[in-house]
SELUMDO-582780 format. One record per residue (C-alpha): y, z, x; residue in one letter. Coordinates in steps of 0.25 Angstrom, whole numbers, padded with zeros to 4 digits, always signed. Each point is the difference from the previous one (the first is absolute). Layout:
N
YZXA ...
// end
This chain:
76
+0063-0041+0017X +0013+0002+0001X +0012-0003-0012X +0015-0003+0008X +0010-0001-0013X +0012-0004+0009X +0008-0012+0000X -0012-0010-0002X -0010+0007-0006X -0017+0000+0005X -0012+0006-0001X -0007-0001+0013X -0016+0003+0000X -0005-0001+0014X -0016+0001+0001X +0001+0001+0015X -0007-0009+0012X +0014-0009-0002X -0002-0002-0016X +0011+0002-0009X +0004-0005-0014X +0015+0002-0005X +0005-0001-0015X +0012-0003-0003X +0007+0011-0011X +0010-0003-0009X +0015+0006+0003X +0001+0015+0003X +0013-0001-0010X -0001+0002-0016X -0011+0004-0010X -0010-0012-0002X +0000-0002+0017X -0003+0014+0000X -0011-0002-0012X -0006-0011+0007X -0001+0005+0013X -0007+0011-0007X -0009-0007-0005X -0002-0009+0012X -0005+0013+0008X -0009+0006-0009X -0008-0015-0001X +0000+0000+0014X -0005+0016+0001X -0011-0002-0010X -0004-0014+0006X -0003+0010+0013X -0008+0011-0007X -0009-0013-0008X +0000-0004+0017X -0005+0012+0004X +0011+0007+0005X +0004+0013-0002X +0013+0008+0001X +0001+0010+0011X +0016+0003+0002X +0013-0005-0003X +0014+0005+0005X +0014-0009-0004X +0013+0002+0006X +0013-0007+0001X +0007-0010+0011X +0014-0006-0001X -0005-0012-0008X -0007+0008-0010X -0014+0009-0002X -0013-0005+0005X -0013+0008-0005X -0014+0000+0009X -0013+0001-0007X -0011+0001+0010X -0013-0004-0007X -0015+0000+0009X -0012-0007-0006X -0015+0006+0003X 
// end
């Protein structure tokens, strides 16, 4: 799962094998986008530990377009 907060904002969850699910965030500018988006990442984190998945590294970084965060998550 990756987050990319740059001009338009997504969180991209690939499962591999070619299958992908992308969410649309709110804007990466002011304090309820930021709230929102918040919120919108911890449904989708928990919805993968209720799945089975759970968390084995994350890293974030920053491109000219804004910061993306990687969260690596493996399921038994």
């Amino acid at each position: 799962m990756y987050e990319f907060a740059g001009g338009s904002s997504n969180l991209i969850i690939s499962y591999g094998r070619g299958k992908s699910e992308v969410i649309d965030m709110n804007g990466p500018i002011g304090k309820k986008d930021q709230q929102r988006n918040t919120d919108k990442v911890q449904e989708v984190l928990d919805r993968l530990y209720t799945e089975g998945y759970h968390l084995v590294t994350s890293a974030g970084g920053s491109t000219t377009t804004g910061p993306v965060v990687t969260f690596v998550f493996r399921r038994d």
